[in-house]
C-alpha positions in Angstrom: -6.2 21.4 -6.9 -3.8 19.5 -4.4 -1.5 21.1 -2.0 1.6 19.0 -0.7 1.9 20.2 2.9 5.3 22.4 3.0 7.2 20.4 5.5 7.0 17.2 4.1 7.9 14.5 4.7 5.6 14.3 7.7 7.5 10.4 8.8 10.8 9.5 8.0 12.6 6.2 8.5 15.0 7.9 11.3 11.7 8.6 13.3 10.8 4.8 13.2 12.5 2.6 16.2 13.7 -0.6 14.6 12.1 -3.8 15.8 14.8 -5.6 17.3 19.0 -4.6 17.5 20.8 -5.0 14.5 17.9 -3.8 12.2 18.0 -0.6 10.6 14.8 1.1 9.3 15.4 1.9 5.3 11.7 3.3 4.6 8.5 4.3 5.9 6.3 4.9 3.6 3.0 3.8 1.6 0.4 4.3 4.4 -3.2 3.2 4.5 -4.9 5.9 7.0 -8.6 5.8 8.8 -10.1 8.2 11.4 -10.1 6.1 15.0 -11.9 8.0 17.7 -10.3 11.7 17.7 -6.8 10.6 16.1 -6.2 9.8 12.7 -4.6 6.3 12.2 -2.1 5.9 9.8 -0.8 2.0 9.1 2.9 2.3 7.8 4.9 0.1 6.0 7.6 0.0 7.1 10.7 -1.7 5.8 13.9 -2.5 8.0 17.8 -4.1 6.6 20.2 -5.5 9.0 23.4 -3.8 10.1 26.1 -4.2 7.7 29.3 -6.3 9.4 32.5 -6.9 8.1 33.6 -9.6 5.9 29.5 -11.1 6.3 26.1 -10.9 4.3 23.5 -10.3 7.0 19.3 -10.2 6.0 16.8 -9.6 8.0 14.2 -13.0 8.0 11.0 -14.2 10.6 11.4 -17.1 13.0 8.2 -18.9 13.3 8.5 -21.0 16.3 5.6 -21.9 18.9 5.1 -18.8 21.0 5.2 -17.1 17.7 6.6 -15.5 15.1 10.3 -13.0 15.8 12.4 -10.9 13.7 15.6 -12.4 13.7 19.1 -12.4 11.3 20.7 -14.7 9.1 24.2 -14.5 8.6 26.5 -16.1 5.9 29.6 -15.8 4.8 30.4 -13.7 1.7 31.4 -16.7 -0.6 28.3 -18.0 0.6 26.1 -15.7 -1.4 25.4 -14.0 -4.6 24.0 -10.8 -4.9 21.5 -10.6 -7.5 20.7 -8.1 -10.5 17.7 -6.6 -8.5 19.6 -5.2 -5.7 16.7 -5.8 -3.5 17.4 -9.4 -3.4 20.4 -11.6 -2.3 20.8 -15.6 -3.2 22.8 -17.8 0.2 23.1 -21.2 -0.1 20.9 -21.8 -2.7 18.1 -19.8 -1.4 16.6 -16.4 -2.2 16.1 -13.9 0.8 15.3 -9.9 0.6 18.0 -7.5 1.6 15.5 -5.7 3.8 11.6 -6.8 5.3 8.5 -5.0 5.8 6.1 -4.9 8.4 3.0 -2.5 9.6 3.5 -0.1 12.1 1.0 2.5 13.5 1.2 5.8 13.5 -1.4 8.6 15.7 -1.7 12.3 15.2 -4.5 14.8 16.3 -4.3 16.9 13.5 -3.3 15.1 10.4 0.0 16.0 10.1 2.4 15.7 12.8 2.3 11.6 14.0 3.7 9.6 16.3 4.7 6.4 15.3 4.6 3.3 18.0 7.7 1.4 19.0 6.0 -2.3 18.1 5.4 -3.7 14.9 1.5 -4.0 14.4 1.0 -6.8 11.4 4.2 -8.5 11.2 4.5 -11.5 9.1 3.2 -14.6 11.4 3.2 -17.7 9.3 5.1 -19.0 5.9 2.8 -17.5 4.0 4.4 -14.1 5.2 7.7 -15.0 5.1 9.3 -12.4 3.0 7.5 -9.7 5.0 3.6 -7.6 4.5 3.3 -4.6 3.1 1.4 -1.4 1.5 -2.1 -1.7 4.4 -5.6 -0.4 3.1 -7.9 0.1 5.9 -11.7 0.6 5.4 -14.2 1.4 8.2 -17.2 -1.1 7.2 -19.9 -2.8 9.7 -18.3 -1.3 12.9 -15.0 -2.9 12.3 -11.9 -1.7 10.8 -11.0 -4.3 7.7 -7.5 -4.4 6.6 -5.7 -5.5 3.5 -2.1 -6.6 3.2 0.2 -7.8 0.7 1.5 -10.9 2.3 4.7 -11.8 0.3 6.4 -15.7 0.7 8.6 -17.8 -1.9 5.0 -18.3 -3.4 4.8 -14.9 -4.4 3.0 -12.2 -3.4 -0.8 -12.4 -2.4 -3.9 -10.4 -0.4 -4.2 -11.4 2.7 -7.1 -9.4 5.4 -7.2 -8.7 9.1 -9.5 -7.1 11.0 -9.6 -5.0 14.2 -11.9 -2.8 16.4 -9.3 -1.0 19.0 -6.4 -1.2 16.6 -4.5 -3.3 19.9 -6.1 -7.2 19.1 -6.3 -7.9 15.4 -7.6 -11.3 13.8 -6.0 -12.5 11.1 -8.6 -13.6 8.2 -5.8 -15.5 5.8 -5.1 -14.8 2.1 -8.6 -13.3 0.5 -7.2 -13.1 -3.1 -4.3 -15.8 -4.2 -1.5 -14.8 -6.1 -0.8 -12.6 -7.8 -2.9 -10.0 -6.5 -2.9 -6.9 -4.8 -4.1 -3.3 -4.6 -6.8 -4.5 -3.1 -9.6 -1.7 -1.5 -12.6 -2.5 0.2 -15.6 -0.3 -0.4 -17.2 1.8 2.9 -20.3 0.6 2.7 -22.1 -3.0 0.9 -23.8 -2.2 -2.8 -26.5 -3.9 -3.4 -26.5 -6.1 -0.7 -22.7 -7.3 -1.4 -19.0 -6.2 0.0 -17.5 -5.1 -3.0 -13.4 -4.2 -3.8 -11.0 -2.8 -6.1 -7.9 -5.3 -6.9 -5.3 -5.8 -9.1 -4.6 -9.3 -10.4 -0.9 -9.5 -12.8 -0.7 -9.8 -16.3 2.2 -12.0 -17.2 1.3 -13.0 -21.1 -2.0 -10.9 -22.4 -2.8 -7.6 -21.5 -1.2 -5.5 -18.5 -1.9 -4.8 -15.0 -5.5 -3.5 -14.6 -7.8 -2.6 -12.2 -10.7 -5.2 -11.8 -13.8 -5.1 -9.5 -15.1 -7.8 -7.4 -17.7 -8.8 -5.0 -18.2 -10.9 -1.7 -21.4 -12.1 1.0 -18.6 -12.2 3.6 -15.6 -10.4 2.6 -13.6 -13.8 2.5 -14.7 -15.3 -0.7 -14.5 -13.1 -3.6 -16.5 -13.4 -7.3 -17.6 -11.6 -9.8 -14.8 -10.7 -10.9 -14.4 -8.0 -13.9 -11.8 -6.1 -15.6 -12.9 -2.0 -15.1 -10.2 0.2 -16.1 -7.0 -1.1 -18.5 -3.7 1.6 -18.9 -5.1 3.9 -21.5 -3.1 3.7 -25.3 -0.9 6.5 -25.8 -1.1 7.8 -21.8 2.8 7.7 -21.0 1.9 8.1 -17.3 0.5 4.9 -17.3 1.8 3.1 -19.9 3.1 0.0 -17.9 0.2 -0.7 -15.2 -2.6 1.1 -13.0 -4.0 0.2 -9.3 -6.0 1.2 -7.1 -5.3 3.5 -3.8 -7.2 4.1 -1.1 -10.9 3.2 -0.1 -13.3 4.7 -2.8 -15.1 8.1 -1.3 -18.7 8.3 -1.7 -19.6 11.2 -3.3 -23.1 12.6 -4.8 -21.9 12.2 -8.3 -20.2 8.1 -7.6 -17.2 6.5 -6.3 -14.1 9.1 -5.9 -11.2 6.8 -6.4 -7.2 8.1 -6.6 -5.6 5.6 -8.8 -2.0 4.9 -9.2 -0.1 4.3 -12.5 3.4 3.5 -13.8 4.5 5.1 -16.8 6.8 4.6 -19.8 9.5 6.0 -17.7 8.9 4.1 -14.4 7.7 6.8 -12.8 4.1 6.3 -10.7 1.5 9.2 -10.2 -1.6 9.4 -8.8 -5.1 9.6 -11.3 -8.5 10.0 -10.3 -11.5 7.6 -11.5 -15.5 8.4 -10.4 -17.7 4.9 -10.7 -21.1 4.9 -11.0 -23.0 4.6 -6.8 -25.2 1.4 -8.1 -22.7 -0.2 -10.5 -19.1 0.4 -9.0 -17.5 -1.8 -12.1 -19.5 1.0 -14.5 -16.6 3.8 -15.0 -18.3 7.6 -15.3 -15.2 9.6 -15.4 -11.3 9.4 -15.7 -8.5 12.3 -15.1 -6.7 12.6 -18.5 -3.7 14.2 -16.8 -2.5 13.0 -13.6 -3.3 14.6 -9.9 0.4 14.2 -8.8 3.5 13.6 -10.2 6.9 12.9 -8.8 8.1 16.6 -8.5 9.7 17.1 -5.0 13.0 16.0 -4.4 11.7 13.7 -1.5 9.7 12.1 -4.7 12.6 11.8 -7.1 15.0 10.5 -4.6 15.2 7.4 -2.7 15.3 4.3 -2.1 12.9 3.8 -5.6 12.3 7.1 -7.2 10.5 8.9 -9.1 7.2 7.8 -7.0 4.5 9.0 -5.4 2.4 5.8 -4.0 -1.6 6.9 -2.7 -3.4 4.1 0.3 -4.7 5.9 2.5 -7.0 9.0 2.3 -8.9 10.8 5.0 -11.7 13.3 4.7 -11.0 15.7 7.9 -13.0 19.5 8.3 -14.0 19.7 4.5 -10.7 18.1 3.2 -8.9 15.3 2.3 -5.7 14.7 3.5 -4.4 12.1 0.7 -1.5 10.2 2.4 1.3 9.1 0.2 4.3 7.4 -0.1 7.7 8.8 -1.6 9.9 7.1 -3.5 9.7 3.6 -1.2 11.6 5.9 1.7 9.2 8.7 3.4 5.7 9.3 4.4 3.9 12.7 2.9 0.7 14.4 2.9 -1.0 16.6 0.3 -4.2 18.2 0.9 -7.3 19.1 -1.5 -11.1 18.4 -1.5 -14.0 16.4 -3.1 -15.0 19.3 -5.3 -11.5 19.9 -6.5 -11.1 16.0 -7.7 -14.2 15.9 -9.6 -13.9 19.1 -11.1 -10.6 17.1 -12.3 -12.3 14.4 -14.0 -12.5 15.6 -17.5 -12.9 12.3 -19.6 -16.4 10.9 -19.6 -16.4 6.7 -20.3 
């Protein structure tokens, strides 16, 4: 049904050139992908730490000054900070900062599988709002421009922000499109009914948990509409904590193809697949009761987060579709299958 290619991982954090000295690249992973001329695109998140130095706590942080925002360090003293029960944070002075920082890079290949990655960050974090770095890129080809969403994360939390480009070298920043907290956030190919519609994923702090909702726009910056689709199914252990959405949904004869994520009793995510109706996206026709992908490899169960395998980007290419994936919050994989094979997948009717 789904093939991982045999030489995964296809880009791995010692193929990525930090942004500035005195960064090290930790993971590269969780890419949203598109087709751009005769190259496929893939938009990588890409998360860098500082070098480690004797006898001093160093974190990786964005100057925003007026020519711009820059990478930069912060440096304390060891007495100066406390290292906190989430490993991937650190408290200095009385303030909070992230052990390492993400940012987009791009990455080109000719055939799907073996990329290049550029040596310049693409969307780096340009503004407060971004402060703690932007992360996990969806990219969907709509209206002759490429649309891009972001999780822009600050000491506000973590929020969807969207930029947009044609040649993938100027990019216009659009602002946050859905406040916190929200994320997962995938824009539709093509406008139903006259509207720009999306996937998202608001949090669940007191009722309910993370879901997948549907939404619709007349401009793709102000969202309404909004309704819950799809909740974690009772008694599914592969998804017993939350679900989201991947990449763009793939129009299909039959509906919307969409690979889902969820996180399961044991922490683990894997990849599901959901069909919605062509004229009522937020209608559900079809769910996978077992999942497409598990963590299986030992570049899946190992790593910076394991036990993950993380689906943005997807990219139909000679009668297949190369689904893009992240592993474990550390590498960059591919696994191949086809339209047919996914809905022949889709077992539950809704």
């Amino acid at each position: 049904m789904i093939t991982r290619y045999e030489h995964n991982p296809i880009i791995k954090p010692e193929d990525v050139k930090p942004s500035i000295e005195g960064y090290k690249v930790v993971g590269a992973f969780n890419p949203g992908a598109t087709r751009f001329g005769d190259e496929i695109m893939l938009l990588v998140r890409i998360a860098e730490s500082c070098e480690p130095e004797a006898g001093s706590v160093r974190v990786p942080v964005y100057r925003f000054e007026r020519d711009g925002a820059h990478p930069a360090i912060q440096e304390f003293r060891i007495d100066e900070c406390e290292q906190s029960d989430d490993t991937r944070v650190v408290f200095c002075n009385g303030r909070t900062y992230l052990t390492s920082l993400s940012h987009i890079r791009l990455a080109r290949s000719r055939d799907g599988i073996h990329f290049k990655v550029d040596t310049e960050p693409f969307i780096y974090p340009i503004d407060e709002s971004e402060e703690y770095g932007v992360e996990d890129a969806r990219v969907t080809f709509v209206d002759g421009k490429y649309y891009i969403t972001y999780t822009a994360i600050s000491g506000d939390s973590w929020a969807t922000a969207l930029a947009v480009t044609e040649d993938f070298k100027n990019v216009e920043r659009k602002g946050i499109i859905f406040h916190p907290e929200n994320k997962d956030v995938a824009i539709f190919p093509e406008k139903v009914n006259g509207m720009y519609v999306a996937l998202n994923r608001p949090n669940n702090t007191l009722f309910g948990k993370p879901s997948i909702w549907y939404s619709e726009s007349p401009d793709l910056i102000h969202w309404g509409n909004h309704r819950c689709i799809l909740r974690p199914r009772h008694g599914n252990r592969w998804e017993a904590q939350r679900i989201g959405a991947g990449a763009p949904p793939i129009k299909t004869a039959r509906g919307w193809l969409v690979i889902c994520h969820g996180k399961g009793d044991t922490g683990a995510y894997s990849l599901f697949c959901v069909l919605l109706d062509l004229e009522k996206p937020y209608k559900v026709l079809k769910q996978s009761s077992e999942p497409l992908m598990v963590p299986e490899e030992h570049y899946e169960t190992n790593g910076f987060f394991p036990n993950v395998v993380f689906s943005n980007g997807v990219v139909e290419r000679d009668g297949k579709l190369f689904v893009y994936y992240g592993a474990s919050d550390d590498t960059t994989n591919v696994a191949i299958t086809d339209i047919e094979s996914l809905l022949e997948h889709l077992d539950d009717s809704c």
